[in-house]
N, C-alpha and C positions, 0 to 999 in steps of 0.2 A: 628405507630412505629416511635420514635426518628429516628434520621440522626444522624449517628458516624462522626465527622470532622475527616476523616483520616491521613491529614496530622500532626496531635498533634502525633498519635502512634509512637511508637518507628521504629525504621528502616531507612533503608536509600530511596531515594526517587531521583529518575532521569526524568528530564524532557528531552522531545522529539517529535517527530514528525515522522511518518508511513507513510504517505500518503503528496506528495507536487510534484507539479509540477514546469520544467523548461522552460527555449524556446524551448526545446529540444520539447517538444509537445505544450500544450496551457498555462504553464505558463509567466509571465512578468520578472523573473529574470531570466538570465545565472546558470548553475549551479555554476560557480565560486562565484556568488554573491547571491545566496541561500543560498551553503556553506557557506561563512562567516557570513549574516548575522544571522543563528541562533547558529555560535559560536560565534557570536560578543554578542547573546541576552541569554548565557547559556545555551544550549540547552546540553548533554549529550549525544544525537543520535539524528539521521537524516536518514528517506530514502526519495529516490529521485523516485517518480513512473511516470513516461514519460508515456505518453499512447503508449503502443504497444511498447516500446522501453527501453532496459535498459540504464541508462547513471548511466557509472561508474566512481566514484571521490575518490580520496583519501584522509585520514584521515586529518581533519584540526583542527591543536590544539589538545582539548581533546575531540571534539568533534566526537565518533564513527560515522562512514559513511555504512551503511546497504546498501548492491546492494539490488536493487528491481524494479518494474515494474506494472503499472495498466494494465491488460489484458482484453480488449473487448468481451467481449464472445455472442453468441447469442444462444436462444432455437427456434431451428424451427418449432418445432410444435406449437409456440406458437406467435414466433416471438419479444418472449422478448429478452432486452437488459439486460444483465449483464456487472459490471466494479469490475473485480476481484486484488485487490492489493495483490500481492504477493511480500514478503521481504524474502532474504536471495539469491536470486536469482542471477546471472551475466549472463546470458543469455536469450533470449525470449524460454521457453521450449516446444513450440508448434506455429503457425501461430495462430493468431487472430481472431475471427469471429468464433470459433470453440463452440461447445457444453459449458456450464460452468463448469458441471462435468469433462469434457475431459481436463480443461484445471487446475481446481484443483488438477486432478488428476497428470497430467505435473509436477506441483510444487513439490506437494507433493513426485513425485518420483528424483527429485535434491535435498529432502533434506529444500524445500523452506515452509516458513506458509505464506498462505494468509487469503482473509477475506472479504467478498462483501461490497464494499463501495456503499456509497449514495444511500442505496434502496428505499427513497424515489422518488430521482427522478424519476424513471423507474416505479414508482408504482407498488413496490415490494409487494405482499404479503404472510403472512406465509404460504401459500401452495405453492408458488413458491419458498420460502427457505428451506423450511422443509425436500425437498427430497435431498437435496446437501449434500455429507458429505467430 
């Protein structure tokens, strides 16, 4: 089956970033200087997901600023690690280290989308996502 190049179709089309870290946990830039450089580089939106921590910024440029937050979750019957990015968020809606679903569920009830980042790392498999909703 052909590949449609989406970006030829009509519509408008915003570039952005979900998932990035600051000092604030284990990234290398300030959020001051995260923020600008992906309005300095075009970006549209920006969330800033701290591990375990919300870091809230305001709007630079045109560039929309999304509260959000990567959440550590763990399954104890299993011992798996989860790393849940949750956008829309401005506060941690539960402690860390919690079930994954418990902490979906957190989001989900402020209103927030997340979304399991890097299952590879963790060596995610579909039976370990499948039950999450």
């Amino acid at each position: 089956m052909p590949s449609i190049f989406p970006f030829n179709l009509p519509g408008k089309w915003y570039k952005g970033n979900l998932h990035t870290h600051t000092t604030q946990s284990d990234g290398k830039l300030t959020p001051e200087q995260n923020v600008r450089w992906h309005s300095e580089h075009g970006y549209d939106f920006l969330t800033l997901t701290d591990h375990n921590k919300v870091t809230l910024f305001e709007q630079e440029g045109s560039c929309l600023i999304i509260p959000g937050v990567e959440i550590s979750s763990r399954r104890e019957s299993t011992k798996t690690e989860y790393h849940i990015v949750s956008i829309g968020v401005r506060e941690m809606p539960l402690p860390h280290m919690r079930d994954p679903q418990d902490s979906i569920d957190a989001v989900n009830q402020t209103g927030g989308l997340c979304f399991i980042a890097h299952p590879y790392w963790h060596d995610h498999t579909h039976d370990d996502l499948l039950p999450l909703k």
